[in-house]
N, C-alpha and C positions, 0 to 999 in steps of 0.2 A: 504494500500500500504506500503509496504517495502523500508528502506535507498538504498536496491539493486534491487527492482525496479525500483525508482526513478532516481538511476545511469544508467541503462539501458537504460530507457525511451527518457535519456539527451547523454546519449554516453557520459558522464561525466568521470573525473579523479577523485578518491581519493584521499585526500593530507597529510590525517591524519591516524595513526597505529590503531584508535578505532577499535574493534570488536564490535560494534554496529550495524553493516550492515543488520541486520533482524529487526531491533527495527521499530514500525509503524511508520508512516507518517500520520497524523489525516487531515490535512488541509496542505494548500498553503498559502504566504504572500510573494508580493512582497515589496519591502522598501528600502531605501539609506539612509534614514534620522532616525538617534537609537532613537532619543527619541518617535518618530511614533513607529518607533517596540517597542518597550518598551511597550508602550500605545496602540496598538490595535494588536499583532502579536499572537495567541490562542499556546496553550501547544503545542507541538509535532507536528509543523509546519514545511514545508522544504523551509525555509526562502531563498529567490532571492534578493542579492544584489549587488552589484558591488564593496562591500567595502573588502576590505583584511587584515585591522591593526587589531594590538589585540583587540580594541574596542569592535569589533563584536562578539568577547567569552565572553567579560561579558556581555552582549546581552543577548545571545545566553542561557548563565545560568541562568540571570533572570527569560527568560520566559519557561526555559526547553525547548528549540527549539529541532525537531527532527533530522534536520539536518539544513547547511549554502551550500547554491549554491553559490558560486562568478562567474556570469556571465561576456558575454562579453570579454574575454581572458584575462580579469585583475589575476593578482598573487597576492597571499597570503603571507604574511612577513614570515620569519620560527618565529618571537616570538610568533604570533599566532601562527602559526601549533601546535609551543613545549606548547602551556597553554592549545587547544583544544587538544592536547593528553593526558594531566595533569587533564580536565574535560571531558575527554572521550566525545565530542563532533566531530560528524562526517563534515568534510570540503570539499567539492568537488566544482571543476570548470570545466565549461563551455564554446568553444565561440561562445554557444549559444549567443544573446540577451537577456536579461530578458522578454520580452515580449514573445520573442519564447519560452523557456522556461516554462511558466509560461503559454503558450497555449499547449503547449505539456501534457506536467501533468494533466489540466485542461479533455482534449481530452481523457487521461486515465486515468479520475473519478477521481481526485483529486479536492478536491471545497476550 
């Protein structure tokens, strides 16, 4: 699955300028809490969370995330936006739920 399937799937917004929108999506991982992502969130995942500070792009770099969903209608800081443009990390939101989300994806083959 694609960063632009993914966007689809969620009726999702874009928040960041990456051209990474074809890059795969290997897995799903929901999480709030960074040090759990840190510790169990695989490569190229389209990580579900609620969080929006810059936190989440050093995250996000550690584990090479494939993309960050911020669910739930939460906004994203622009210092993220402007560091996930700096690491070309794709950022989109949702107000989905992360549950819905995260069943959605799931519903099209995403494990």
């Amino acid at each position: 699955m694609t960063i632009n399937d993914v966007q689809e799937i969620l009726n999702a917004t874009v928040v960041t300028q990456s051209s990474y929108e074809n890059n795969e999506v290997l897995s799903g991982f929901v999480g709030d809490l960074l040090s759990v992502v840190m510790g169990k969130a695989k490569e190229q995942c389209a990580w579900i969370t609620i969080q929006g500070h810059i936190n989440i792009i050093a995250v996000g770099t550690l584990i090479n995330v494939g993309c960050i969903i911020v669910s739930e209608g939460f906004k994203v800081d622009e210092d993220a936006i402007k560091k996930a443009n700096e690491e070309e990390i794709v950022i989109m939101t949702t107000h989905l739920s992360s549950f819905e989300a995260a069943s959605l994806l799931s519903k099209n083959g995403l494990e």
